[in-house]
N, C-alpha and C positions, 0 to 999 in steps of 0.2 A: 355332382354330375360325374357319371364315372366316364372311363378313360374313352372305351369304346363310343358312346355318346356323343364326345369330344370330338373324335376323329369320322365320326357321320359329321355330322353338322357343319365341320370344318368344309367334308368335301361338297356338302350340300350348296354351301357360302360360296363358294367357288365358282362351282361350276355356275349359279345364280347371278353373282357377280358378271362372269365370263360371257352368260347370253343376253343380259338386261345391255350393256355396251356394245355389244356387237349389234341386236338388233335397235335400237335407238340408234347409234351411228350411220347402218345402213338404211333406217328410215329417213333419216335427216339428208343423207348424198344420193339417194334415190330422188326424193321429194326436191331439195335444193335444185337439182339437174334437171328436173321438169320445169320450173319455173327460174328460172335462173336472172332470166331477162325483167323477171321483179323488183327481187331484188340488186341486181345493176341501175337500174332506174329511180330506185328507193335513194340509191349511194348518190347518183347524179342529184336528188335534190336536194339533200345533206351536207351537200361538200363542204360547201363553206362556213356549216353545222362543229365538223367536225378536220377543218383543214383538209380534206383531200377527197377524192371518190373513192379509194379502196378500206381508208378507215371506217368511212360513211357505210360503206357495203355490208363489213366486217361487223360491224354493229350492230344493222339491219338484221343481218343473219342471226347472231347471238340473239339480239330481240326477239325474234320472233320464234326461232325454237326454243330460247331458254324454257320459258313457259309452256311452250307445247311437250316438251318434254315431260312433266310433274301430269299434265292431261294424258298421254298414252299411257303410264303410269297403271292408270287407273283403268284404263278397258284391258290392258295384258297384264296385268299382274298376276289372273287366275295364268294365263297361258304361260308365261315365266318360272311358275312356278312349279308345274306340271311337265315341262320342258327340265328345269335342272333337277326333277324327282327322275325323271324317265332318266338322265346323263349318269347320277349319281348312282342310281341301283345296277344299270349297265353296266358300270363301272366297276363294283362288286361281284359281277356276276361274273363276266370278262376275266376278273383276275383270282377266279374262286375264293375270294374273300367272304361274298352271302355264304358259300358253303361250308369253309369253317367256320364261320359263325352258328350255322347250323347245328352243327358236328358238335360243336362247343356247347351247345346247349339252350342258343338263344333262339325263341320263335321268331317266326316271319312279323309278328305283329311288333315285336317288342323291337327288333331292326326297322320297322316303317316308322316308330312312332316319335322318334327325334328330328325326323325328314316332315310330316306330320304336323309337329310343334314349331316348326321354324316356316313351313312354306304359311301356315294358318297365322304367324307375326307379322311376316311380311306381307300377308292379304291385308293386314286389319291396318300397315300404313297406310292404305288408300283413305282411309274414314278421316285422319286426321290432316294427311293432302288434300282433301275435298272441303273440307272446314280451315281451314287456317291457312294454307299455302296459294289453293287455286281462287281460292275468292279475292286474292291480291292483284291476280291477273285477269280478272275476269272481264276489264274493257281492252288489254289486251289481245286475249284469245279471242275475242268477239269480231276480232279484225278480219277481212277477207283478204287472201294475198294478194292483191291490188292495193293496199292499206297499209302494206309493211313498212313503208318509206313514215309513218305515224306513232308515235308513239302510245294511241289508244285509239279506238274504235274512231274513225273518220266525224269531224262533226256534221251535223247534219241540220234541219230547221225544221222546226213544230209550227203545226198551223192548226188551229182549235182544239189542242190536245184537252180536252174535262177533267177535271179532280173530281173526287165522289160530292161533293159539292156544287158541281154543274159548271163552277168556273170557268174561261177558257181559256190557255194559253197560247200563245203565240211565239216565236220569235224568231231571227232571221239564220241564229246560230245556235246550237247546242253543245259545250266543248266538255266531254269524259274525263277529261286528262287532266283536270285542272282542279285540284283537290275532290270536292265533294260531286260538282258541278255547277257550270258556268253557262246563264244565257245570253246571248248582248240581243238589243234591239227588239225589247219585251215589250210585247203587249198584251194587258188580263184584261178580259172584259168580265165581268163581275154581275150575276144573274143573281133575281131577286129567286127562290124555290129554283132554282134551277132553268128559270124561263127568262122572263123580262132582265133587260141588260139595264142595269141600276149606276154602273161605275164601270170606267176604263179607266186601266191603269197603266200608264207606259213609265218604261225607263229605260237607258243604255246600257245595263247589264242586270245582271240579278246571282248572285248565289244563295247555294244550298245550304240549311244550316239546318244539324242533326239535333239540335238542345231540344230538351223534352221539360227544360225550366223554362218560369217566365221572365220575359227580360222587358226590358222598358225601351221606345220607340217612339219617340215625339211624346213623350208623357204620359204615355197607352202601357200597360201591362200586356204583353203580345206570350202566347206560347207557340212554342214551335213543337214539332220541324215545319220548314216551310224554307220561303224563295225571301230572302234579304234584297232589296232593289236598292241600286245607287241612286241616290238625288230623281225621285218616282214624282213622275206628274200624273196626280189624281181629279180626274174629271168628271164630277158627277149628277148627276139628275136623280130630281127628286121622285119616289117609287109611284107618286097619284102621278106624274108626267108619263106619257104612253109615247113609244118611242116617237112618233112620226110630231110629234109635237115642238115647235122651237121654243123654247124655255129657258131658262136663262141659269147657264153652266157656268159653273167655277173650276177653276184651274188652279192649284197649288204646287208648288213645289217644294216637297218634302222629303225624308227617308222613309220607306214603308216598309214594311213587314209581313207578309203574306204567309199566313197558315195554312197550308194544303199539303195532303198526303200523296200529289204528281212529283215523287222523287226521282232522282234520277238510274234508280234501279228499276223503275216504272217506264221512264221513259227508254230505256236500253230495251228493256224485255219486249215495248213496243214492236221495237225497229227489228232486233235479233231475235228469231226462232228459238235459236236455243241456247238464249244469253241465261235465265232460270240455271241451268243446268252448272253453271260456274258460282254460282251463290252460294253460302252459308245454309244452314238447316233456318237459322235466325231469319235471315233476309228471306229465304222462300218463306215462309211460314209467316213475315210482314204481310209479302207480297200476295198471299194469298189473301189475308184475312182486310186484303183493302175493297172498301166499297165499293167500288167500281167494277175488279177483276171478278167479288164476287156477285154478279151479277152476268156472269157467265161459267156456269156449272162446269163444265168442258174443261177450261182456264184451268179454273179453281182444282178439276179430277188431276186434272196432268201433273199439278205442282203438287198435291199431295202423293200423289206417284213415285216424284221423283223425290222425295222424300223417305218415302219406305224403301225406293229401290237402291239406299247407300248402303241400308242393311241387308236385303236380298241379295245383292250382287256381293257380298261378302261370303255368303253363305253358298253362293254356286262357286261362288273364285273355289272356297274348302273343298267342297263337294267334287268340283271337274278334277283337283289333284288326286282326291281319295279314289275317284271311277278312272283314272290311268292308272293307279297304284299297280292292280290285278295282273297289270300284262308285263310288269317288271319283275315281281314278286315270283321266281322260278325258281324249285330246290337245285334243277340240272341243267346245266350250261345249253343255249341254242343260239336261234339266231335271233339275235337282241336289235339286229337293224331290222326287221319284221314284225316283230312285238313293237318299236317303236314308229312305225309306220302305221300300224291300228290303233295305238294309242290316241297317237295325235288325228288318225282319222274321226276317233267317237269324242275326242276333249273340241278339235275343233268345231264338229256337228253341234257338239252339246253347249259349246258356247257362241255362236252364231244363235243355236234357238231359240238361246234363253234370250241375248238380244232381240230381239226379235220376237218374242212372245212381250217383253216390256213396251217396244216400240207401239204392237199392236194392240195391247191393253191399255197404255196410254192415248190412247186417240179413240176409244171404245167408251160413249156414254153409258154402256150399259154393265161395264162391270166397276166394283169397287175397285179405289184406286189403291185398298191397303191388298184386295183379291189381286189385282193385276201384277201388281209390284212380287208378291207374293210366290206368283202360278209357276217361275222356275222354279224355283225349293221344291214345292207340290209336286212336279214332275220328276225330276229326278233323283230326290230324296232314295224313293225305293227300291230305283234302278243301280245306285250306288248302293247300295245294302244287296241288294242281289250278287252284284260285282265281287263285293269284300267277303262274304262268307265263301266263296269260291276260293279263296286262297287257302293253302295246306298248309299252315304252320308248322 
């Protein structure tokens, strides 16, 4: 890497550095200041969580934007990056630095393209923040700020929740926070095709258990994933007995094992709009491919949507810094707060649209969800190629 290269990138890192902390902190004391009375309340029920209410608060706070922080991330990274492209060349430009450079014999392309190679890394953290980082928080973030006082998404109770199976669950709590997930006060009622209720099964809790081997269960070979019940009384009637018939039920009390694909990534996505959206490629791609979800086309378009759209929105994050590039890229010195004010008037526009063409393509039966995810690129692809040959190397 030669020296000049060095000394782009450095200032690149900086100034990058400089507005990614500035704007997250003033998100966070804007936001905090709106809702403040939240988290004070959060602190009040923690206290003696955490010995005091201001530790409790302090905590609260940390909580709940640590994680939000890794999520903003990921919608301004294109804008961040675009922003310390536009400070960076300014800066250049300001101290006639672009113009010896010029002079010296280097093109405008070959000064863009270290700025270029660095904002397009920094784009591409988001793909492995969205895979491995935010899917750690993802009953976190599903919190609404009345939730903050929580350490994971509020629990909530299921009442006839179906597995693709027809099964039903019940229970009177659902708890996120508790390894895989936790139900107490479960009741399955167990359909013969999906119809006639064959077996209820009640127990005082039940967990979630991911194993994809067979494990053994009262002497039974069981595969999971499925709901582990503690000490499950199973009550059942024989399949020729029609409900309304009195017959004569046995009651056990045993350990059960329940096979069923109602995880608790299912039951989230129930409740949250847009819990999907904090998932793995992995987990969306379960979630889709569950019998149940697909039996709603709709479900099914959006999550593959938001599948293609980790890679589209990578490609617009490039694209918006490369369609600013134009209006910093000047052989002669002007007024660079002007140029920076249209920049960010067409990066904003163009990223607003492109959310917003995703938004609207996702909730659209009628287009495909790899088109949809797609239609920014499509769009501005040519309008950024218009942009860049316009510059006078």
């Amino acid at each position: 890497m030669k020296t000049l290269d060095r000394y782009i990138i450095r200032q690149f890192l900086i100034n990058y550095a400089i507005l990614f902390v500035v704007l997250m902190t003033l998100f966070v004391v804007v936001d905090l200041l709106v809702d403040l009375d939240e988290f004070l309340q959060a602190g009040v029920r923690r206290s003696d969580e955490f010995g005091g209410q201001w530790l409790a608060t302090l905590y609260s706070i940390g909580d709940y934007y640590g994680p939000l922080v890794f999520l903003l991330y990921v919608f301004f990274s294109g804008l961040l990056v675009v922003a310390a492209t536009g400070f960076t060349m300014s800066g250049f430009t300001r101290n006639r630095e672009l113009l010896a450079m010029i002079t010296g014999g280097v093109s405008m392309y070959r000064v863009a393209a270290p700025v270029v190679v660095m904002g397009s890394l920094l784009n591409f953290l988001v793909l492995p923040n969205q895979e491995l980082i935010i899917p750690e928080f993802a009953s976190k973030l599903a919190r609404r700020k009345s939730q903050v006082g929580y350490d994971a998404i509020k629990s909530f109770s299921i009442r006839f929740a179906p597995d693709s199976d027809g099964n039903l669950f019940s229970a009177t709590e659902f708890d996120a926070s508790t390894g895989g997930g936790e139900m107490k006060d479960v009741t399955i009622l167990i359909r013969n095709n999906g119809d006639m209720g064959v077996q209820r099964v009640t127990a005082g809790q039940a967990f979630w258990v991911e194993a994809d081997e067979a494990r053994e269960v009262d002497g039974h070979q069981v595969v999971g994933p499925g709901w582990e019940l503690v000490s499950g009384n199973v009550i059942s009637k024989s399949v020729e007995q029609s409900m309304s018939e009195v017959g004569t039920e046995r009651q056990v009390q045993m350990a059960v094992f329940m096979a069923s694909d109602l995880s608790p990534t299912m039951l989230l996505a129930q409740r949250a709009k847009h819990y999907p959206r904090f998932l793995s490629m992995k987990e969306i791609r379960t979630l889709a491919n569950n019998e149940r979800v697909r039996s709603q086309p709709r479900q099914v378009n959006r999550l593959w949507q938001i599948m293609h759209s980790r890679f589209s929105m990578f490609v617009v994050s490039v694209l918006l810094q490369l369609l600013g590039l134009p209006f910093f890229m000047r052989r002669e010195p002007g007024n660079m707060l002007l140029q920076g004010i249209k920049a960010a008037g067409v990066c904003v526009f163009a990223w607003g649209a492109g959310l917003a063409m995703l938004e609207i393509g996702g909730s659209s039966s009628y287009l495909n969800p790899a088109a949809a995810a797609w239609l920014p690129v499509v769009v501005f692809l040519p309008v950024t190629f218009a942009m860049l040959v316009r510059i006078r190397s």
